[in-house]
N, C-alpha and C positions, 0 to 999 in steps of 0.2 A: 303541032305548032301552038296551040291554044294553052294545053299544057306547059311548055316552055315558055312561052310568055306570062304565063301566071305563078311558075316557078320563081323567075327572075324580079317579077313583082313583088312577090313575098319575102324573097332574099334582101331586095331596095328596101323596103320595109321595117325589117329587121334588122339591119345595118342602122339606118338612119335611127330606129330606137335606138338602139347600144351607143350613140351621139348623145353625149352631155348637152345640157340646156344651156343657153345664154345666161351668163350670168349677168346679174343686177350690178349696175358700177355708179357709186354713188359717191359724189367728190367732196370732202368736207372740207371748208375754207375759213382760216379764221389770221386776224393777224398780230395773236397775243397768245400765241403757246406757249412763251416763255412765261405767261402766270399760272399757277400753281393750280387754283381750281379750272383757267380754261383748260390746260392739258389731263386733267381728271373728267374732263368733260368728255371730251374728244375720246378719251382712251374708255370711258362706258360706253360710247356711243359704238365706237370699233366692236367692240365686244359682242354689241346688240346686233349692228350687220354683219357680223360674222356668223352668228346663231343663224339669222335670216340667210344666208350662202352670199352673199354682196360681195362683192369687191368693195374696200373703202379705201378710195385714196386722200390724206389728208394732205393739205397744200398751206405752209405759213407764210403767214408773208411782209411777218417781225415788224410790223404797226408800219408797215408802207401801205397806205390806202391804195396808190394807182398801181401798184401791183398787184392789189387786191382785184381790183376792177381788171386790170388784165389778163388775171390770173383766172376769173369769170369766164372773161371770153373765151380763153384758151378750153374751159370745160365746154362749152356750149360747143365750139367747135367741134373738138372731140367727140361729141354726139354721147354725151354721160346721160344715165339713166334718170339722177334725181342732184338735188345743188342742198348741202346743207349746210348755212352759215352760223358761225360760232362766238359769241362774244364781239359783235358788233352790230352798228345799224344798218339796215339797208338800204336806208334814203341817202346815204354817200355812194354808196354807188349803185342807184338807180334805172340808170339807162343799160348797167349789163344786167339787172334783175328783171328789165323790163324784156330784154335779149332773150334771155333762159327759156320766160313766160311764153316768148313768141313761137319758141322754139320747139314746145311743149315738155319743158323740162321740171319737173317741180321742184320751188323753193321752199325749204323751212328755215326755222330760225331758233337758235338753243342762245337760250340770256341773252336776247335782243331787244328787239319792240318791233312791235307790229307796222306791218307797210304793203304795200301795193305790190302786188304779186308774191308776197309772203304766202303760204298757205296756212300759216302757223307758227308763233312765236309761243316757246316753253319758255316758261322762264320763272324768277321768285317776282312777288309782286315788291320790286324795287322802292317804291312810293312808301310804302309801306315801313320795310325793313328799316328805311332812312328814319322813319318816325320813333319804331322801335327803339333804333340806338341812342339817338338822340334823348329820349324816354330815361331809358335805362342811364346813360352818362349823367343828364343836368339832374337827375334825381339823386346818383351815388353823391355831387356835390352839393346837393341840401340847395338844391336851385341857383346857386349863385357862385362866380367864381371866371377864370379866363382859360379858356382853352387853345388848341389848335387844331386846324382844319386843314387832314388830307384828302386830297378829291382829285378825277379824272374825268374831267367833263367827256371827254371825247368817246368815251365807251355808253351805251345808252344807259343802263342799268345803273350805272353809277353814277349820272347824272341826275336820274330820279332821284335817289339819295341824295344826292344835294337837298331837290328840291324837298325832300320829304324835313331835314336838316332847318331850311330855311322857316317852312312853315311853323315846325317846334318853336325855333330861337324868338319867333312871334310869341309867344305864352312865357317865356323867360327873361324878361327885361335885365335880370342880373349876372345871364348869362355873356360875356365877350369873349368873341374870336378877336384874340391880339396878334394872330400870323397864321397862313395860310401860304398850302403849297401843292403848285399842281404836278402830280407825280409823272413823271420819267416812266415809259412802258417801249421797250423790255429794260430790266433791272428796275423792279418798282423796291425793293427791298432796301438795296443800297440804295439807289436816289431816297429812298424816306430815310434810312439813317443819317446821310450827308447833312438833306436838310433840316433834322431833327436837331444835328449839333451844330450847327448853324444856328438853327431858333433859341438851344438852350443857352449860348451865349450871350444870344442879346436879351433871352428875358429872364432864362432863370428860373427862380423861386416865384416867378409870378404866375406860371404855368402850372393848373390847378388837373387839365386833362388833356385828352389827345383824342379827337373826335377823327376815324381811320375810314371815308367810304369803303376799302376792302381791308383785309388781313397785312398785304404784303406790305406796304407804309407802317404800320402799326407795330409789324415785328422788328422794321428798323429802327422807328422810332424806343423800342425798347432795350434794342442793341445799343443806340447811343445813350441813354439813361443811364443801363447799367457800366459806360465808358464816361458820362459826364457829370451826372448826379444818384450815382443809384442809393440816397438818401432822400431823393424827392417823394413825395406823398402823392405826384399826380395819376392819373385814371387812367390808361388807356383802355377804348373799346373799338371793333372792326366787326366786318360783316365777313363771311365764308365757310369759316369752321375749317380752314386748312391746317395741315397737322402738329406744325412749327407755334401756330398761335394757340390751339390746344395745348401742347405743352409746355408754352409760357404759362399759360391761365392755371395747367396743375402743378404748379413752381411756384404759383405766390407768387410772382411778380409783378411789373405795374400794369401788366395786359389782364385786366380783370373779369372780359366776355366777350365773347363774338357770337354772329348768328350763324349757325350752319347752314348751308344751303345744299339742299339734295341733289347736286349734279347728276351723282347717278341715276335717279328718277328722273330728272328731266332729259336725261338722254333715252333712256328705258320708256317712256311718254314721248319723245319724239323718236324714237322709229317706230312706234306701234303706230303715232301718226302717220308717219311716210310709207308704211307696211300698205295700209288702207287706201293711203293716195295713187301709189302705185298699183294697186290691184281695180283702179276705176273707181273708186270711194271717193270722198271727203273727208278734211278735217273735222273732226266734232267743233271745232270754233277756231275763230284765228287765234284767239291768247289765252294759253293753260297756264295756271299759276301755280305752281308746286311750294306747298308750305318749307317753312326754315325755322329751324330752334334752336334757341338761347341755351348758349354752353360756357358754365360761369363752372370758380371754384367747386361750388355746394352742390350742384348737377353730375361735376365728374369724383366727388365724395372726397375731394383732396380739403385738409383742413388747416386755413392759411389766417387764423384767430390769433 
């Protein structure tokens, strides 16, 4: 009997070894896939919980906030492993990040900003970037001249940029924004050409540059140039390094820099972060800043003299 019973034990045993592990299911949410660098985000990030064995279900939810928040809940429900959000803030929706947290789900954050029950926001330091461009534009026009201004308040990252924008245009007294416009997401591309030839009509030759907080405004607003003026002399410059506005900048055309941002690091950084969370760890901090670089003619060797 003793024997039989310790047979049978050993057989439960070994069955239950030869049983796959639970897999990790990690729900990524964001609600601007349709831009170009958040979908290279996402698609490194997949990449990364793939290596790791995760399930990653990615959820868009095409710049609808309260489905965003819905869309939360529905994860929490579901009893998901870990919440990772993508190109947004999480003080919009708050009370289901606060849900997750209660929940014991962990949140991070890829090109966000930092908040309350975040455990981590990767991201570029936005603040920053906004200064560099700004740098780089009122400098190509020998400090003085009128520009325009595309921007997305509603994304956090880009809002920085603003402010990073605002504080330069302080040190530039001869610098004017004669028209501005807040981009359209999804289709940031076209809504920036639309209203690009829309601005060129009313101003024209007055229009010295094109100040882009991301790339996709900036490509349209190049698209319209080369449909409404492509004898103008003005500037354009963006922030991303997506691959359209790389190839305008090695064309010579009026997109003359953008800054790259290391998506794929900061996705590669953020599951190494959630790797750790998930195994009982900590963030090494709430906000990693993954550097980004300035990609002009003379950088990618293309000679536009």
């Amino acid at each position: 009997m003793t024997t039989l019973k310790t047979s049978i034990t050993a057989l439960t045993l070994a069955t239950f070894g030869c049983l796959p592990a639970f897999a990790t299911d990690v729900n990524v949410l964001t609600p601007y896939m349709s831009s170009i660098p958040t979908n290279d985000m996402v698609q490194a990030f997949i990449a990364e919980g793939e290596a790791r064995g995760w399930n990653v279900t990615v959820i868009d939810t095409r710049n609808d906030f309260a489905q965003l928040a819905s869309r939360i809940e529905d994860t929490v429900n579901a009893k998901a492993d870990a919440i990772v959000l993508v190109s947004t803030t999480a003080e919009l929706i708050a009370d289901q990040v606060a849900l997750a947290a209660e929940s014991g789900i962990p949140v991070i954050s890829l090109d966000g900003a930092k908040a309350e029950n975040v455990a981590v926001n990767v991201t570029s330091n936005n603040f920053d970037l906004g200064v560099q461009l700004s740098e780089a534009l009122f400098t190509s026009l020998d400090g003085k001249g009128n520009i325009v201004k595309f921007f997305h308040s509603a994304h956090p990252g880009v809002y920085q940029r603003e402010l990073g924008l605002d504080k330069t245009l302080a040190k530039y007294p001869d610098i004017n924004v004669i028209a501005e416009h807040f981009v359209q997401v999804p289709g940031p591309v076209d809504n920036g050409r639309i209203a690009m030839e829309n601005i060129l009509r009313q101003h024209g030759d007055e229009i010295d540059g094109v100040w882009a907080a991301f790339d996709d405004p900036g490509i349209g607003a190049e698209l319209a140039f080369e449909a409404e003026a492509p004898d103008s002399s003005a500037i354009i410059m963006g922030i991303d390094g997506n691959e359209q506005a790389v190839d305008m900048i090695s064309s010579c055309t009026h997109f003359k820099m953008t800054l790259r941002q290391d998506f794929a690091g900061m996705a590669k950084i953020g599951a190494q972060q959630l790797e750790a969370i998930l195994a009982g760890g900590t963030a090494e901090s709430d906000e990693i800043y993954v550097t980004a670089i300035p990609i002009t003619a003379q950088s990618l060797g293309a000679d536009c003299e």
